[in-house]
N, C-alpha and C positions, 0 to 999 in steps of 0.2 A: 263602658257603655254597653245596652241590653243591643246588640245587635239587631235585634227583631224589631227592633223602632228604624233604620235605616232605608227602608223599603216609602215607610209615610215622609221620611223626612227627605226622599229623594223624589217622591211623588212634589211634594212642595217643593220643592226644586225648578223641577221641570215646568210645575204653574207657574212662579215666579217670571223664569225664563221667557216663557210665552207670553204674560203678562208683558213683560220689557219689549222684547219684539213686537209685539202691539203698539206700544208708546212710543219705540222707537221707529216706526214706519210713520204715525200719525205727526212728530216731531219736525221729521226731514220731511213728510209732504207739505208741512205750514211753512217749510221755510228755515225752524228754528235747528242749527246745524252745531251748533255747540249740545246745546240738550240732548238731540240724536247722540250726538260720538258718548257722553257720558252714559246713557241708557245703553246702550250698543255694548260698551265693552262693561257693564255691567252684567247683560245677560251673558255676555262672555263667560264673566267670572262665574257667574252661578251656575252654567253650563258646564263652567270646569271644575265644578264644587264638585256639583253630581256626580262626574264623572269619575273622580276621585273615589268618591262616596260609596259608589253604585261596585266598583273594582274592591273595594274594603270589604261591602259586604259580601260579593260572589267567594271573595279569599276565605272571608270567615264560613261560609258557609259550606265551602271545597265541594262546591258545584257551579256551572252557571246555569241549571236549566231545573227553573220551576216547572213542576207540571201543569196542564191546562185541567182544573177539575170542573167545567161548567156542560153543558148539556152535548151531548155528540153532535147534535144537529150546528153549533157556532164553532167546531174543531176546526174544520176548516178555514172558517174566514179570520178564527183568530189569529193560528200560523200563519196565516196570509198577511196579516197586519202586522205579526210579530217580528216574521220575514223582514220586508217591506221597513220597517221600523231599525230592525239591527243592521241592515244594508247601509241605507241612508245614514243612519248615527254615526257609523264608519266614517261618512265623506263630510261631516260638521266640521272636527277639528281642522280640517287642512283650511278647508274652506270660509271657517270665521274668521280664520287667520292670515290666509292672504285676503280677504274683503277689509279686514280692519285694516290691516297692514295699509292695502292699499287708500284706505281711507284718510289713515292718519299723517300719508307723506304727500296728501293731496292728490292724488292721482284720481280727479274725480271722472273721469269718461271710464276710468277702465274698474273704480268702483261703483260704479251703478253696474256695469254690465256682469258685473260676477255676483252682485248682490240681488239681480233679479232673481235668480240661481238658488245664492246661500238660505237668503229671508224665507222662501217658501217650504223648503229642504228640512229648514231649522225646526219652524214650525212644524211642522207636520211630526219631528221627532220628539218634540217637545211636548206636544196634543198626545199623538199618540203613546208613549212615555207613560203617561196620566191613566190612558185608557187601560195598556196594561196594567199596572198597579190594581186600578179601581180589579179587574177582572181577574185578578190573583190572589189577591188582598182582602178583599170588599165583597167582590159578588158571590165568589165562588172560590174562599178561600181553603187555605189546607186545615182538615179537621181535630 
């Protein structure tokens, strides 16, 4: 496999994932708690695809830090996000994992209270995920 396809295919990744979190928030607020847990540990998996993915390609590329080539005036707030972004990702895996855990041996008082937490966490790494792709890839890629 061409490597240099890993980046779009982990950006689709991360949409996917976010897409699922979407359906699965809209799932469990109708009520419908079967469809939730399947959507849930789906974005799981593709969360853990990525992840996977995303470590493949840093390996093959024996780096993990692309540079930022877009305007000096957005340096800052991209680090900021990029920051922000590799923090948080950090705290996903423990945390979808006891949120499903808890989910799936029915412990529901104590999974909603960690999943206010995870669901927003998630997203935002999954969102943002996209954005850098798009700004490394896409807008302002390497020449």
């Amino acid at each position: 496999m061409n490597y240099t396809v890993l980046p779009l295919i982990n950006a689709c990744l991360n949409s996917v994932a976010a897409i699922l979190l979407v359906v699965g928030l809209i799932l469990i607020k109708s009520g419908r708690r079967e469809a939730h847990r399947r959507v849930m540990i789906a974005a799981f998996v593709t969360s853990c695809l990525f992840l996977v993915l995303y470590l493949v390609h840093k390996y093959l590329l024996g780096s993990v830090h692309t540079p930022f080539r877009g305007p000096e005036v957005l340096r800052v707030p991209y680090y900021g996000m990029l920051f922000s972004h590799i923090v948080l990702a950090a705290s996903i895996p423990p945390l979808a994992i006891i949120t499903i855990r808890r989910g799936l041996v029915g412990d529901e008082v104590l999974h909603r209270k960690i999943a206010r937490w995870t669901w927003p966490i998630w997203m935002y790494v999954s969102v943002t995920g996209v954005l850098v792709y798009l700004v490394l890839y896409q807008i302002w890629p390497a020449p």
